[in-house]
C-alpha positions in Angstrom: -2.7 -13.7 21.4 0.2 -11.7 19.8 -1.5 -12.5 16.1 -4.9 -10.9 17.7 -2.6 -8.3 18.8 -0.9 -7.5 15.5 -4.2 -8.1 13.7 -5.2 -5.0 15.8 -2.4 -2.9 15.3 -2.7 -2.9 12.1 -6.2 -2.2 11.8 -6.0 0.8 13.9 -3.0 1.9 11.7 -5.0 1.2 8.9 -7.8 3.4 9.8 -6.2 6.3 11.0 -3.8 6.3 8.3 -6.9 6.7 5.5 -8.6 9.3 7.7 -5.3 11.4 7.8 -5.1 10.7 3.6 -8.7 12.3 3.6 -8.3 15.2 6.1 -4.8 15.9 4.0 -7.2 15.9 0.9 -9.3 18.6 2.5 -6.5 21.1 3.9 -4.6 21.1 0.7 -5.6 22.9 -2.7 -6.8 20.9 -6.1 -3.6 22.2 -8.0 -1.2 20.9 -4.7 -3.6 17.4 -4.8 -3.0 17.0 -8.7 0.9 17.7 -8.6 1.0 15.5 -5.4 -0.9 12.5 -6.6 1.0 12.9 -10.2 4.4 12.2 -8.6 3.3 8.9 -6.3 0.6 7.4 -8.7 -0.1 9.3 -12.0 -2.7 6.7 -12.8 -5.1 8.6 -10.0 -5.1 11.6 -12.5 -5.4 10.1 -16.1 -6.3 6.0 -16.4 -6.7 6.3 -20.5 -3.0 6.3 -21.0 -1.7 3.4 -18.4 1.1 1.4 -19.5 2.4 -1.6 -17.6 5.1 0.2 -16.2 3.4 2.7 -14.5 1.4 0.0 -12.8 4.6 -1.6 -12.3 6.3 0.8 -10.9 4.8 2.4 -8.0 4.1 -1.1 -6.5 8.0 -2.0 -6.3 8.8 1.2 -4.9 6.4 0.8 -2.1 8.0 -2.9 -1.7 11.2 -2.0 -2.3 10.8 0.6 0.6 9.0 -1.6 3.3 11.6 -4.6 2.6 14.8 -2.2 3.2 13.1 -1.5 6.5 11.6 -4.3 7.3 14.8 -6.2 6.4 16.5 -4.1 9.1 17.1 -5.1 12.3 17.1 -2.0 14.0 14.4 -0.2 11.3 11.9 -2.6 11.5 9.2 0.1 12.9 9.9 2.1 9.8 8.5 -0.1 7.6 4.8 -0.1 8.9 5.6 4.1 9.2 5.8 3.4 5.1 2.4 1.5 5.2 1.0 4.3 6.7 1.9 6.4 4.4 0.9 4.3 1.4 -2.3 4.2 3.4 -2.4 8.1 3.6 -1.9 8.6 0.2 -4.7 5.7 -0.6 -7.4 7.9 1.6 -6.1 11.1 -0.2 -6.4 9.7 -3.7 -9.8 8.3 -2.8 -11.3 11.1 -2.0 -9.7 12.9 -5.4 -11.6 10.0 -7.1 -14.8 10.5 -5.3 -15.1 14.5 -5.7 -14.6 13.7 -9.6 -17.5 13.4 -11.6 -17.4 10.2 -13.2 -15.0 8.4 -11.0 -17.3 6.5 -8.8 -16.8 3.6 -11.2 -13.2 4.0 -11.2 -13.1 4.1 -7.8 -15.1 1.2 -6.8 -13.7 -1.6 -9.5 -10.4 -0.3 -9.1 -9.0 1.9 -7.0 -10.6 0.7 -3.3 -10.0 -3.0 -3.8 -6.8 -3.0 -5.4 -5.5 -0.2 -3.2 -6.7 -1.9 0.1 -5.4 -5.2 -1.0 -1.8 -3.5 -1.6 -1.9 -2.1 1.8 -3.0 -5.5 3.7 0.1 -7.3 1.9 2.3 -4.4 2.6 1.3 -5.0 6.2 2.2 -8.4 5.8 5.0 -7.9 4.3 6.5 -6.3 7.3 6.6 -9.6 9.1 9.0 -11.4 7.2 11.9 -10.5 8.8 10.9 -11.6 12.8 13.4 -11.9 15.8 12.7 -14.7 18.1 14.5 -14.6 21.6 16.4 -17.9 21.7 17.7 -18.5 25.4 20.4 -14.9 26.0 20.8 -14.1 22.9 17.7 -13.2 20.2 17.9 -14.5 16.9 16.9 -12.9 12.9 14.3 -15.2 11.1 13.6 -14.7 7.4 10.8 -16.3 6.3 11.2 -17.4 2.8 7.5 -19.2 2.2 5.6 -15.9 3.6 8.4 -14.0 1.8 7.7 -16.1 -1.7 3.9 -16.2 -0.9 3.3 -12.6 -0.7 5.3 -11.8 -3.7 3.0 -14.2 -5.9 -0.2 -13.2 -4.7 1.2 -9.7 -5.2 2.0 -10.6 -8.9 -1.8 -12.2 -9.2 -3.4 -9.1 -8.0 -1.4 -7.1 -10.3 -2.3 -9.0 -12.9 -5.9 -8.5 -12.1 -5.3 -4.4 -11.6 -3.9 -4.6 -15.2 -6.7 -6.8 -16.5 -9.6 -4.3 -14.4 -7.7 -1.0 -15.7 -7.4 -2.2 -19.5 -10.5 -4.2 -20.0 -13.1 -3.6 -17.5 -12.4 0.2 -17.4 
Protein backbone atom coordinates (compact mmCIF):
# COMPACT_ATOMS: atom_id res chain seq x y z
CA UNK A 1 0.00 0.00 0.00
CA UNK A 2 2.53 2.83 1.03
CA UNK A 3 4.79 1.70 -2.30
CA UNK A 4 1.30 2.21 -4.44
CA UNK A 5 1.20 5.33 -2.51
CA UNK A 6 4.59 6.76 -3.18
CA UNK A 7 4.42 5.39 -6.70
CA UNK A 8 1.59 7.95 -6.94
CA UNK A 9 3.08 10.73 -5.37
CA UNK A 10 5.51 10.83 -7.44
CA UNK A 11 3.69 10.58 -10.61
CA UNK A 12 1.54 13.34 -9.86
CA UNK A 13 4.70 15.36 -8.92
CA UNK A 14 6.07 14.28 -12.03
CA UNK A 15 3.39 15.58 -14.09
CA UNK A 16 2.72 18.77 -12.73
CA UNK A 17 6.23 19.52 -12.36
CA UNK A 18 6.75 19.18 -16.54
CA UNK A 19 3.54 21.15 -17.11
CA UNK A 20 4.84 24.03 -14.84
CA UNK A 21 8.50 23.63 -16.95
CA UNK A 22 6.18 24.19 -20.19
CA UNK A 23 3.81 27.00 -18.99
CA UNK A 24 7.32 28.68 -17.57
CA UNK A 25 8.55 28.14 -21.27
CA UNK A 26 5.52 30.13 -22.49
CA UNK A 27 5.47 33.23 -19.96
CA UNK A 28 9.08 33.88 -20.36
CA UNK A 29 10.93 35.55 -23.48
CA UNK A 30 13.45 33.47 -25.93
CA UNK A 31 16.49 35.64 -24.81
CA UNK A 32 15.40 34.87 -20.71
CA UNK A 33 14.79 30.82 -21.96
CA UNK A 34 18.40 30.87 -23.71
CA UNK A 35 20.31 32.63 -20.67
CA UNK A 36 18.23 30.35 -18.31
CA UNK A 37 18.76 27.00 -19.95
CA UNK A 38 22.64 28.11 -20.60
CA UNK A 39 23.35 28.24 -16.77
CA UNK A 40 21.49 24.68 -15.68
CA UNK A 41 22.22 22.66 -18.90
CA UNK A 42 24.16 24.36 -21.75
CA UNK A 43 23.94 21.19 -23.78
CA UNK A 44 19.96 22.25 -24.41
CA UNK A 45 21.39 25.23 -26.44
CA UNK A 46 24.49 23.93 -28.44
CA UNK A 47 25.07 19.71 -28.55
CA UNK A 48 28.07 20.13 -31.29
CA UNK A 49 30.58 21.13 -28.67
CA UNK A 50 29.64 18.64 -25.56
CA UNK A 51 32.53 17.48 -23.52
CA UNK A 52 32.23 14.88 -20.85
CA UNK A 53 32.24 17.31 -18.24
CA UNK A 54 29.39 19.17 -19.14
CA UNK A 55 27.47 15.94 -19.23
CA UNK A 56 29.12 15.22 -16.04
CA UNK A 57 28.46 17.96 -14.35
CA UNK A 58 24.93 18.94 -14.24
CA UNK A 59 24.04 15.36 -13.15
CA UNK A 60 26.18 15.48 -9.83
CA UNK A 61 24.86 18.72 -9.00
CA UNK A 62 21.31 17.55 -9.24
CA UNK A 63 22.63 14.45 -6.97
CA UNK A 64 24.71 16.17 -4.96
CA UNK A 65 21.54 18.43 -4.15
CA UNK A 66 18.84 15.67 -3.58
CA UNK A 67 21.39 13.53 -1.25
CA UNK A 68 22.21 16.69 1.06
CA UNK A 69 18.41 16.82 1.57
CA UNK A 70 17.54 13.61 1.38
CA UNK A 71 20.35 12.77 3.76
CA UNK A 72 18.63 15.09 6.23
CA UNK A 73 16.60 14.17 8.76
CA UNK A 74 14.62 17.07 9.09
CA UNK A 75 14.93 18.19 5.11
CA UNK A 76 13.90 15.12 3.63
CA UNK A 77 10.79 16.93 1.81
CA UNK A 78 13.24 19.20 0.18
CA UNK A 79 14.74 16.80 -1.72
CA UNK A 80 11.65 15.74 -3.90
CA UNK A 81 11.00 19.99 -4.00
CA UNK A 82 14.56 19.53 -6.06
CA UNK A 83 13.10 16.75 -8.31
CA UNK A 84 10.51 19.03 -9.14
CA UNK A 85 12.43 21.35 -10.13
CA UNK A 86 14.77 19.28 -12.21
CA UNK A 87 11.43 18.20 -13.60
CA UNK A 88 10.47 21.88 -14.33
CA UNK A 89 13.40 22.67 -16.05
CA UNK A 90 13.14 19.09 -18.15
CA UNK A 91 9.44 20.39 -19.38
CA UNK A 92 10.96 23.89 -20.05
CA UNK A 93 13.95 22.67 -22.00
CA UNK A 94 11.67 20.32 -23.92
CA UNK A 95 9.55 22.62 -25.25
CA UNK A 96 12.87 24.95 -26.28
CA UNK A 97 13.87 21.68 -28.18
CA UNK A 98 10.50 21.21 -29.82
CA UNK A 99 9.85 24.96 -31.02
CA UNK A 100 13.49 24.52 -32.76
CA UNK A 101 13.55 23.56 -36.11
CA UNK A 102 15.56 20.52 -36.36
CA UNK A 103 15.48 19.43 -32.80
CA UNK A 104 12.76 16.82 -33.01
CA UNK A 105 15.58 14.27 -33.39
CA UNK A 106 17.45 15.65 -30.66
CA UNK A 107 14.69 15.67 -28.64
CA UNK A 108 13.36 12.22 -29.07
CA UNK A 109 16.93 10.05 -28.95
CA UNK A 110 18.12 12.17 -26.37
CA UNK A 111 16.71 14.62 -24.44
CA UNK A 112 13.05 12.85 -23.35
CA UNK A 113 14.51 9.53 -22.39
CA UNK A 114 17.52 10.46 -20.82
CA UNK A 115 15.97 13.36 -19.13
CA UNK A 116 12.93 11.27 -17.77
CA UNK A 117 15.18 8.46 -16.78
CA UNK A 118 17.28 11.13 -14.58
CA UNK A 119 14.17 12.32 -12.99
CA UNK A 120 12.67 8.67 -12.08
CA UNK A 121 16.22 7.88 -10.31
CA UNK A 122 16.28 11.18 -8.68
CA UNK A 123 12.89 10.14 -7.29
CA UNK A 124 14.39 7.17 -6.13
CA UNK A 125 17.07 8.54 -4.91
CA UNK A 126 15.14 10.32 -2.32
CA UNK A 127 14.32 7.08 -0.53
CA UNK A 128 17.59 6.09 0.64
CA UNK A 129 17.63 7.66 3.65
CA UNK A 130 14.07 6.13 5.38
CA UNK A 131 13.08 6.38 9.15
CA UNK A 132 11.28 3.41 10.51
CA UNK A 133 9.47 3.83 13.90
CA UNK A 134 11.04 1.20 16.14
CA UNK A 135 8.81 0.83 19.45
CA UNK A 136 9.11 4.95 21.25
CA UNK A 137 11.71 6.02 19.53
CA UNK A 138 12.08 6.09 15.33
CA UNK A 139 15.14 5.12 13.92
CA UNK A 140 17.46 6.57 10.47
CA UNK A 141 18.04 3.74 7.82
CA UNK A 142 20.57 4.19 5.07
CA UNK A 143 20.30 1.90 2.50
CA UNK A 144 23.50 1.17 1.02
CA UNK A 145 22.37 -1.60 -1.92
CA UNK A 146 19.58 0.99 -3.22
CA UNK A 147 22.16 3.71 -2.48
CA UNK A 148 25.05 1.69 -4.65
CA UNK A 149 22.29 0.50 -7.16
CA UNK A 150 21.09 3.81 -8.21
CA UNK A 151 24.56 5.26 -8.53
CA UNK A 152 25.55 2.39 -11.08
CA UNK A 153 22.55 2.43 -13.17
CA UNK A 154 23.12 6.24 -13.05
CA UNK A 155 26.72 5.71 -14.33
CA UNK A 156 25.18 3.18 -17.21
CA UNK A 157 22.78 5.66 -18.39
CA UNK A 158 25.33 8.24 -18.62
CA UNK A 159 27.35 6.32 -20.40
CA UNK A 160 24.64 5.74 -22.92
CA UNK A 161 23.79 9.78 -22.92
CA UNK A 162 27.49 10.14 -23.83
CA UNK A 163 27.48 7.36 -26.41
CA UNK A 164 23.71 8.81 -27.96
CA UNK A 165 25.09 12.57 -27.83
CA UNK A 166 28.57 11.73 -29.55
CA UNK A 167 27.69 9.01 -31.90
CA UNK A 168 24.13 8.70 -32.64
CA UNK A 169 23.67 12.57 -32.82
Amino acid sequence: MFRSVLFIQYAVILAISFISGVVCFQVFSLDKSMKLISYVDPRVLDLTDVSFWNTIIPLVAWVVLVLLFATHPYLHVLSKFVVAVKITFFGFSSVFLLTQQESLLVYSIWWFPFQLIYCVLLFVLCSVYTTKKMGPNRKHFFSQRLFVTIIVTLIIICVGEIVAISYIL
